[in-house]
ZABAVEX-591909 format. One line per 10 residues: their letters; for each residue x negated, z negated, y of C-alpha. Coordinates in steps of 0.001 Angstrom, whole numbers. Layout:
a) X:Z:Y ~ ... .
// end
This chain:
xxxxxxxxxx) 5362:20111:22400 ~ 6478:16946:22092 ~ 5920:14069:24849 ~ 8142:11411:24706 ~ 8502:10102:21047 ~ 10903:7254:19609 ~ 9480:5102:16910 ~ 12104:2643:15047 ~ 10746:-364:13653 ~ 7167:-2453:14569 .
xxxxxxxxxx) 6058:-3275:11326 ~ 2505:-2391:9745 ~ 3697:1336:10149 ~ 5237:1389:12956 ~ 2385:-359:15305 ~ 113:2140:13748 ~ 2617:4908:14778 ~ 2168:3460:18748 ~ -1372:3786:18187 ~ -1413:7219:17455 .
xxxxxxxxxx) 1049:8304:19751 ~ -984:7026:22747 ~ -4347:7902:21294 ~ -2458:11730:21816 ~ -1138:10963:24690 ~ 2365:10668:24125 ~ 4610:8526:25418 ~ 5692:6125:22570 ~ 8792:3916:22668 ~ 9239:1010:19459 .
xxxxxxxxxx) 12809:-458:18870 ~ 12503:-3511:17295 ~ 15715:-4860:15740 ~ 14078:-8735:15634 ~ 12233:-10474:18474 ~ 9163:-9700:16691 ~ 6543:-7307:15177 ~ 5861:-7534:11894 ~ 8427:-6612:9806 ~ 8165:-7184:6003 .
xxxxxxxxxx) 5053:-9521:6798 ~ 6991:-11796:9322 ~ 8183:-14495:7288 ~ 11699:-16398:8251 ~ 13605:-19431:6533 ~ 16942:-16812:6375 ~ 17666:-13688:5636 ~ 17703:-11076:8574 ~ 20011:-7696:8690 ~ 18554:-4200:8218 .
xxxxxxxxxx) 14688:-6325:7830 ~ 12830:-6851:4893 ~ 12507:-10427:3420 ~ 9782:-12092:1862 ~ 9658:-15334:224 ~ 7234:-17988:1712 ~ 3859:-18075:-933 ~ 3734:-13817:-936 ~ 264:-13094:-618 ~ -1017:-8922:-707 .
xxxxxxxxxx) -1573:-7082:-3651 ~ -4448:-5468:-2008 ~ -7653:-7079:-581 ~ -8529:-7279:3037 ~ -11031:-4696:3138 ~ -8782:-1858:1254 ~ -5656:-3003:3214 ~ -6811:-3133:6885 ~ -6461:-583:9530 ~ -8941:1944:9357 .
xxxxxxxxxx) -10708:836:13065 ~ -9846:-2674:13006 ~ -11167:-5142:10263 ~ -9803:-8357:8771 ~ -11310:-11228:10257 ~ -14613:-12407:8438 ~ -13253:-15763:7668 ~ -9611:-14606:6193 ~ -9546:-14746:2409 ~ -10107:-11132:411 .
xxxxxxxxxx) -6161:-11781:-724 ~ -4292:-13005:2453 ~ -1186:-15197:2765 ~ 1618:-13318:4480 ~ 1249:-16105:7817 ~ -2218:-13950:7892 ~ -1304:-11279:7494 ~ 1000:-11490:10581 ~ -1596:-12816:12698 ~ -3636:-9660:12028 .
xxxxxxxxxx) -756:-7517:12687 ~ -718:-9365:16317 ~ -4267:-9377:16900 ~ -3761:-5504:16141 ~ -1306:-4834:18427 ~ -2877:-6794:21048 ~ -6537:-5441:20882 ~ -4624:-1754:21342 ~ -2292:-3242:23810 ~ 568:-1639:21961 .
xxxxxxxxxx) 3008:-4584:22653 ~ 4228:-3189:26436 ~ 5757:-251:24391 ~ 7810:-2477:22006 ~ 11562:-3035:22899 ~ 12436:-5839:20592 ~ 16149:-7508:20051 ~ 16809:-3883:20301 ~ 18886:-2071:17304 ~ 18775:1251:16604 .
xxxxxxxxxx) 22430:2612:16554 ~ 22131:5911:15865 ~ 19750:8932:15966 ~ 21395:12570:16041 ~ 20223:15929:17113 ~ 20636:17300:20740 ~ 22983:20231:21264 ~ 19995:22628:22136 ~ 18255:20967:18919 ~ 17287:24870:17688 .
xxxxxxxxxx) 15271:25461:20928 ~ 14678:21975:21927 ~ 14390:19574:18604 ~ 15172:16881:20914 ~ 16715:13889:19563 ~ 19545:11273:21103 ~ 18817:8070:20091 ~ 21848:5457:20660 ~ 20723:1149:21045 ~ 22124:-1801:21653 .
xxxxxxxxxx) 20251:-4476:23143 ~ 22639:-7680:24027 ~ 25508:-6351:23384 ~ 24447:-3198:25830 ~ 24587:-42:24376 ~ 22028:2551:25609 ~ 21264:6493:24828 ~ 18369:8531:25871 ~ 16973:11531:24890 ~ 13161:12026:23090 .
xxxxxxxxxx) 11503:14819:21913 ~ 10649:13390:18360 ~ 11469:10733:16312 ~ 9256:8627:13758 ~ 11271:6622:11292 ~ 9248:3067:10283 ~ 11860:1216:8554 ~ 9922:1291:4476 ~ 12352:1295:1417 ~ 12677:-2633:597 .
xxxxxxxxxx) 15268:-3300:3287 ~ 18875:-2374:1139 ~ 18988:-5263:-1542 ~ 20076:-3162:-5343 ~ 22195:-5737:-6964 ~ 24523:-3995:-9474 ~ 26849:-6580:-10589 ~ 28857:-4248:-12517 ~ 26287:-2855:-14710 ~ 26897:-6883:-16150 .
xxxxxxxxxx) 30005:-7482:-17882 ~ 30967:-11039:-17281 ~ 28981:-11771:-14263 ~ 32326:-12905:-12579 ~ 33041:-15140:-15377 ~ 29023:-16803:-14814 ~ 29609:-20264:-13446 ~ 25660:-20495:-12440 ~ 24485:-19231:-9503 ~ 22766:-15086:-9158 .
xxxxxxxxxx) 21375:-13421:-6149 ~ 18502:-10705:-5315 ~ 14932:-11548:-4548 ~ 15537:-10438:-1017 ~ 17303:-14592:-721 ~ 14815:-16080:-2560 ~ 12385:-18345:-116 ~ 11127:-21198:-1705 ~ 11197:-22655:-5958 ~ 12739:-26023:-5087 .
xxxxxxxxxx) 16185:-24267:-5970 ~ 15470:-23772:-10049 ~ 14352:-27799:-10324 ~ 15724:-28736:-13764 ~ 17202:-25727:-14552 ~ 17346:-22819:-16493 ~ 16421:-19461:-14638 ~ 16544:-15751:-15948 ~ 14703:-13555:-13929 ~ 15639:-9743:-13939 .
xxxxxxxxxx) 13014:-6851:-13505 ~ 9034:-7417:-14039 ~ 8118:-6134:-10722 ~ 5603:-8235:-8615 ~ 8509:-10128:-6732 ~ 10544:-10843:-10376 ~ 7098:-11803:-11987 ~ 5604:-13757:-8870 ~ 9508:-15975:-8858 ~ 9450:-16257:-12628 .
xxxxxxxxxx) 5863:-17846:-12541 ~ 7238:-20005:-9315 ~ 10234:-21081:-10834 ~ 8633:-22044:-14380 ~ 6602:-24783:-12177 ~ 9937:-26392:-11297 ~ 12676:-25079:-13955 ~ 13475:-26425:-17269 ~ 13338:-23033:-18777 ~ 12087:-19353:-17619 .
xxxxxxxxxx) 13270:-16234:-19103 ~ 11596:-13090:-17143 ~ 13639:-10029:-18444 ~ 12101:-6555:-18657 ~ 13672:-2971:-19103 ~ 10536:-1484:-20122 ~ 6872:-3549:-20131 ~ 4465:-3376:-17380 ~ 253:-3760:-16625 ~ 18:-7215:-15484 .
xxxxxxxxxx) -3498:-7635:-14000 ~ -5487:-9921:-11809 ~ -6641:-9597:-8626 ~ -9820:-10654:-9732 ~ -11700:-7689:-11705 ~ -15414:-7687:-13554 ~ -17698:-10462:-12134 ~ -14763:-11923:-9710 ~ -14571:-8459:-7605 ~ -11188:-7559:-5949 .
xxxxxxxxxx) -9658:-4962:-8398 ~ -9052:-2909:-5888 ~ -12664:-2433:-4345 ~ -13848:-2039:-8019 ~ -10713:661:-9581 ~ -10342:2834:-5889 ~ -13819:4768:-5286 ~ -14062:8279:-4580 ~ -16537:8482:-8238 ~ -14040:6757:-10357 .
xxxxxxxxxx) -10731:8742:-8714 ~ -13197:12142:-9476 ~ -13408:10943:-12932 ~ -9883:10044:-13738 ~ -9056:13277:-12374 ~ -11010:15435:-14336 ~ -10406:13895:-17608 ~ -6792:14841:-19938 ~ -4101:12346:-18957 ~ -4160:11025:-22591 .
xxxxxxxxxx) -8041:10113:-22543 ~ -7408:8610:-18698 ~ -4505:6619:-20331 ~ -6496:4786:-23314 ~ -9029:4019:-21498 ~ -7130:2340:-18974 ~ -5224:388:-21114 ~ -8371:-673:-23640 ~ -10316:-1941:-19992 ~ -6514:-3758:-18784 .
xxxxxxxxxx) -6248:-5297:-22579 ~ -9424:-6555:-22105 ~ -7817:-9319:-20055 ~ -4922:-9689:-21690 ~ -3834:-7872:-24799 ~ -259:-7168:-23557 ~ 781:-6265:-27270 ~ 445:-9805:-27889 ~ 2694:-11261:-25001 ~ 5709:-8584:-25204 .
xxxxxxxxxx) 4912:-6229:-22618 ~ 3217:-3385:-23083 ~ 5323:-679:-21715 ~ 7198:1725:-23635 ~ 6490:4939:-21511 ~ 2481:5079:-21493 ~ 1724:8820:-20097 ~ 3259:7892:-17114 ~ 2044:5397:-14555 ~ 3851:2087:-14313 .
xxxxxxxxxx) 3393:284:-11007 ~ 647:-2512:-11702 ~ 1601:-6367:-11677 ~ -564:-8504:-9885 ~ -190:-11891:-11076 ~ -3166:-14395:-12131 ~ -776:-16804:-13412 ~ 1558:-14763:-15808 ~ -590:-15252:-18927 ~ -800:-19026:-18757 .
xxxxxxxxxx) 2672:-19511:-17828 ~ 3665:-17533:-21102 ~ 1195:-19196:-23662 ~ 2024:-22795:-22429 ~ 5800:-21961:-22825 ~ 6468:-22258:-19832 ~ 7967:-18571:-19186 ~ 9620:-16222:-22060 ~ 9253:-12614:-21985 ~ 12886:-11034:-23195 .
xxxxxxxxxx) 13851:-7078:-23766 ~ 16090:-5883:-21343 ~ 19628:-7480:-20749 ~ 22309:-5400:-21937 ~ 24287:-3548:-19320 ~ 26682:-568:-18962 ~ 24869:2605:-18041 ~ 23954:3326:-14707 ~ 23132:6690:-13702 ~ 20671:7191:-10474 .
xxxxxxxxxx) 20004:10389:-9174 ~ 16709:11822:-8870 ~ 14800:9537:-6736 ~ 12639:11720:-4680 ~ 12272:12296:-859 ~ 13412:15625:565 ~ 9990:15078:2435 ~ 7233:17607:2698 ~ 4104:15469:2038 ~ 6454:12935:1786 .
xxxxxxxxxx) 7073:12807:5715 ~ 8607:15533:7005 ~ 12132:16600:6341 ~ 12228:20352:5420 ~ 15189:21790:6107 ~ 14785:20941:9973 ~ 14340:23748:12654 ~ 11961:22008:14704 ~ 9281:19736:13170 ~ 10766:16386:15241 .
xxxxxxxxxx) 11090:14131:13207 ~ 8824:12146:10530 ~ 9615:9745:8444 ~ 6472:7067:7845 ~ 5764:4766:4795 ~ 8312:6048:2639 ~ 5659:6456:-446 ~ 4643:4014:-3105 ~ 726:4911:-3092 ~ -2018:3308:-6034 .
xxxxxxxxxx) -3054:1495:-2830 ~ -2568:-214:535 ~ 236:526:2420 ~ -1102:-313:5427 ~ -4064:2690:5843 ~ -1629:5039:3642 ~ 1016:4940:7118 ~ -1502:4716:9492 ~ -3164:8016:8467 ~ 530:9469:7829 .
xxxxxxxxxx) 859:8548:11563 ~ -2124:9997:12488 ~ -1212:13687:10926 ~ 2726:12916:11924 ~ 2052:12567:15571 ~ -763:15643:15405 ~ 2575:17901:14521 ~ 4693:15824:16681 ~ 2340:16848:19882 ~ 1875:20926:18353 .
xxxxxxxxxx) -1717:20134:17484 ~ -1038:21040:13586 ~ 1620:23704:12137 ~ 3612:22672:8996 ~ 4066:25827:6317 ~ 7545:27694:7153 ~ 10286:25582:5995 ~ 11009:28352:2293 ~ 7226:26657:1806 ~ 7987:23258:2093 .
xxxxxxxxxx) 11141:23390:315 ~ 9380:24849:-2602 ~ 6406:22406:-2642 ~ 9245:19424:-2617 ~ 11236:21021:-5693 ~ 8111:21260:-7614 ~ 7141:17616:-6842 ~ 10411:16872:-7786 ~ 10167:18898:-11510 ~ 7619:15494:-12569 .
xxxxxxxxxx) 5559:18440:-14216 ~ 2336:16600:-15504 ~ -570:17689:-14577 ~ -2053:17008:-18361 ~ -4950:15351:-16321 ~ -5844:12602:-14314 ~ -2758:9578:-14270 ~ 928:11121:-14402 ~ 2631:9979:-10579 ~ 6067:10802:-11870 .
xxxxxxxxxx) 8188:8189:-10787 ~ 9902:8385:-7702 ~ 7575:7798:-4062 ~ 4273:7638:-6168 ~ 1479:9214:-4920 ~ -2718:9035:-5901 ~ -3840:6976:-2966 ~ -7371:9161:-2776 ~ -6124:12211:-3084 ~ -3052:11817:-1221 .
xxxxxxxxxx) -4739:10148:1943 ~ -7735:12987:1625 ~ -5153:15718:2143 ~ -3752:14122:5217 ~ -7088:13898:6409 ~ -8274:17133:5862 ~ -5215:18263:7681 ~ -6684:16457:10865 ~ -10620:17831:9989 ~ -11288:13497:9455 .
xxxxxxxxxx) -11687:13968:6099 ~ -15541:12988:5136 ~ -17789:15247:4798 ~ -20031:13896:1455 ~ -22512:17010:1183 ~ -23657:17213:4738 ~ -23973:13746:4896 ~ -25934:13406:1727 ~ -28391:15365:3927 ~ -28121:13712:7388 .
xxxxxxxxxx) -27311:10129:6115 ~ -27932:9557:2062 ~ -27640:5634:2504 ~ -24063:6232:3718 ~ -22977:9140:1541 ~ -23890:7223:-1832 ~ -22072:4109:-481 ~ -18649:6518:319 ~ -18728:7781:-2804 ~ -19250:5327:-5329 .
xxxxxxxxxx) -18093:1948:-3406 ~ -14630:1070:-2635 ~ -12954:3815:-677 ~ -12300:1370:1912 ~ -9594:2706:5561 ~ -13024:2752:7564 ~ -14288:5764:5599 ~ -10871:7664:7045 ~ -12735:7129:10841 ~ -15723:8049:10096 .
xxxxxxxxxx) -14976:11939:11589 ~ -13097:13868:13501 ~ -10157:12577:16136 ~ -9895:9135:16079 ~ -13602:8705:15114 ~ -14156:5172:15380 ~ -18228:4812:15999 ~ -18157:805:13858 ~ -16864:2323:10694 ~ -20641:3061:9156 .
xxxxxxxxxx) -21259:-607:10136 ~ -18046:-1617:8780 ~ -18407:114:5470 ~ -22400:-874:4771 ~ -21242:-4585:5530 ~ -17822:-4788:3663 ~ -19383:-6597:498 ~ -20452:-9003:3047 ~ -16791:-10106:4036 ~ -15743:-10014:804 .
xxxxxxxxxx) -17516:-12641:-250 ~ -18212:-14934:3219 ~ -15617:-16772:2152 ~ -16004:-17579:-1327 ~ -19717:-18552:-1021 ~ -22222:-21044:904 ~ -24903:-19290:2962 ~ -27726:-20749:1244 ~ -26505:-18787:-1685 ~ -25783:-15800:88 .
xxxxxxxxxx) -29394:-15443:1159 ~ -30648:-16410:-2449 ~ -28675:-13169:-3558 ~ -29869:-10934:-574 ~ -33409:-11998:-1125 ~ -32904:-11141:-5077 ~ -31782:-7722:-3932 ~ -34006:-6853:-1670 ~ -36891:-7436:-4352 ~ -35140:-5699:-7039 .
xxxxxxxxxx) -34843:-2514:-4446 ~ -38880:-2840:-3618 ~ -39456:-2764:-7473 ~ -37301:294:-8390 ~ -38548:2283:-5104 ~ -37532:3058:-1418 ~ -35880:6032:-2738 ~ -33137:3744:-4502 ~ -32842:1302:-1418 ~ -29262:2540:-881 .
xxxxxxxxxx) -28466:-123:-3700 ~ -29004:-3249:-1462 ~ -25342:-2168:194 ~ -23734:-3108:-3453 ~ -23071:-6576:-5383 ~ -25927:-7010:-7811 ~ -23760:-6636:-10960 ~ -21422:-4159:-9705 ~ -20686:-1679:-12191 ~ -21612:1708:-10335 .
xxxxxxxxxx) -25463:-40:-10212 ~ -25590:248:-14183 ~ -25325:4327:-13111 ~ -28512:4765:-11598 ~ -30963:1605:-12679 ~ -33456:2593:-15179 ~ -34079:539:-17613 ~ -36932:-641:-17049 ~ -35933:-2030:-13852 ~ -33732:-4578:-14982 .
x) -32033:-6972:-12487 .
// end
């Protein structure tokens, strides 16, 4: 059984992975590389080694309330989209409230981690630092690697004949800080990812002229879904996810794109993508449309470059955490997925099933198992329902983090608690599958996650709206819930014109 467990890297995944650890009773130890937590969320004016870099007006993809921790809300007064300074200040108010910071050895690089010489019997690991110039080893029964993916910069010059020749100036994202650089002139942006689209909307504020070059479309949407709803506590319930799953891929796939067309008819604007079975990564960007009608950014085909061949992208990780070919289960490798969600509650609950294994709480399948599961996943055999996650790292956030959980017995339990606590129940299932839900049972039960989830409407929109209107709306719910019945009084926890209300309101009862 494990006890003493090395965790590299304090940023959203790794403080979670402390967290765990101790909640187990291990003994956790964090190397830190900079001389703070953080990680990709810790903004700096320069670009650090072996760190992720982001560039100063990043704000998340996801909204507060689907991207905190599952025991430890957003402030009420943060915005539902926060600003990376934030979202840093969160991360310490995190690792403060769970006093994580003692275990956190920071200016300290990780030099090397290799396997003991009694590894077979042992699966201890040697892990080699330097910290001021001081080199260190000790030994630890398990490892958990929190480094992400977005730390190595891709930047393949040579698939570009006459880059060398350019006389302008090219880099990757990973330098890019602030838009005063493209004043007055004219800027080609390569790749319509979120970082390419969210610089190619900066720079068109600044640059003479803005060319955003894609290899093969994307989904641009807002943040801002139906009514002025976060997308994300609108598209991720458990009712919708059970929907999309049951339905053929192809019927999923039009009616995703008719409801994302609604906004903007990407046909029109160049990028619809080319491969529609398979889901693309969404773009969130609320500025993308304006900036192309006004001329202010172009939409070109992809560049023309030399062939470049990249191997299969996918992790040699069972559940994409644990290496299989290992002969003891030692060491797990957290938040190297690309979930249809937060990242934040997707490493916290790997964490929580990683250190479960660590400690000899939970058995993984023999390795001939794993192995197998990981070649099919890497096949990309659709499913022929539900959305195709055949690209490298993706995952379905619901049914991915539901697994985990069910692993650790924390997975909800929606029938027994339609019986014990129908209120609660109807709220898991057909609001936003929000991190609190994951706490709800078994170990780590956190007793403010009912609370949290039957007020998390009520964040959402502190901030965007006076009190006196606030009450106006509660007021108009609560009478709307006397006329259609006590039975139906569940609907008070949901926005008035959320869609999921249109599901049960007769018609006569009209809001």
């Amino acid at each position: 059984m494990a006890k003493r467990v090395a965790i590299v890297g304090a940023g959203v995944s790794g403080l979670a992975s402390i967290k765990c650890c101790l909640e187990e009773g291990l003994e956790p130890t964090c190397f830190e590389r900079s001389d703070d937590l953080g990680g990709l969320w810790r903004f700096t004016e320069h670009v650090e080694e072996g760190r992720a870099s982001l560039y100063k007006s990043v704000v998340s993809n996801s909204c507060k309330e689907m991207s905190c921790y599952s025991d430890f809300p957003f402030p009420e007064d943060y915005p539902n989209y926060v600003p990376n300074s934030q979202f840093l200040e969160y991360l310490k108010m995190y690792a403060n409230h769970f006093n994580l910071l003692k275990h956190i050895q920071f200016k300290t690089k990780v030099c090397s981690v290799t396997k003991c010489s009694d590894f077979t019997v042992s699966g201890q690991w040697e892990v080699v630092t330097m910290h001021e110039e001081k080199q260190e080893s000790a030994i630890f029964d398990a490892v958990m690697v929190c480094t992400g993916f977005l730390t190595n910069p891709y930047l393949p010059l040579d698939s570009f004949p006459g880059i060398n020749a350019f006389k302008g100036q090219y880099f990757h994202s990973r330098q890019y800080k602030h838009p005063d650089i493209f004043k007055d002139k004219r800027v080609l942006v390569i790749g319509m990812g979120n970082s390419g689209t969210d610089i190619a909307v900066e720079a068109s504020h600044l640059a003479e002229k803005v060319f955003l070059s894609t290899t093969g479309g994307g989904w641009v949407i807002s943040r801002i879904f139906d009514s002025g709803y976060p997308w994300d506590m609108v598209f991720m319930t458990r009712f919708q996810n059970m929907l999309r799953n049951s339905l053929p891929t192809p019927i999923v796939t039009w009616l995703m794109v008719r409801k994302i067309n609604n906004w903007l008819n990407h046909a029109n604007y160049g990028l619809i993508p080319e491969e529609r079975t398979q889901l693309k990564e969404f773009v969130l960007n609320d500025e993308l449309p304006g900036r192309i009608i006004t001329g202010k950014v172009f939409i070109r085909p992809s560049i023309k470059e030399s062939v470049v061949k990249v191997e299969d992208g996918q992790a040699s990780l069972y559940k994409y955490i644990f290496p299989a070919h290992l002969q003891k289960p030692t060491l797990a490798i957290i938040g190297l997925i690309k979930p249809l969600g937060s990242m934040i509650p997707t490493g916290e609950t790997q964490a929580r099933w990683a250190v479960r294994v660590l400690k000899g709480v939970n058995k993984l399948p023999p390795p001939s198992v794993m192995i197998e599961k990981i070649n099919a996943r890497r096949e990309n055999k659709p499913s022929w329902f539900g959305l195709c996650y055949c690209k490298a790292l993706q995952s379905d956030y619901i049914t991915y983090i539901d697994e985990l959980l069910t692993y650790i017995n924390a997975k909800p339990k929606l029938f027994s608690m339609l019986l014990t606590d129908p209120h609660l129940a109807l709220t898991v299932f057909f609001g936003p599958c929000s991190p609190y839900q994951f706490r709800l049972t078994g170990p780590g039960k956190w007793e403010g996650a009912r609370n949290a989830i039957m007020t998390q409407w009520d964040r959402t929109f502190k901030v965007t709206k006076g009190s006196e209107n606030r009450e106006k709306d509660e007021n108009s719910m609560n009478k709307a819930c006397k006329r259609i019945g006590g039975s139906m009084s569940y609907l008070e926890s949901f926005p008035k014109d959320c869609t999921c209300l249109r599901l049960f309101i007769p018609p006569e009862h009209s809001l």
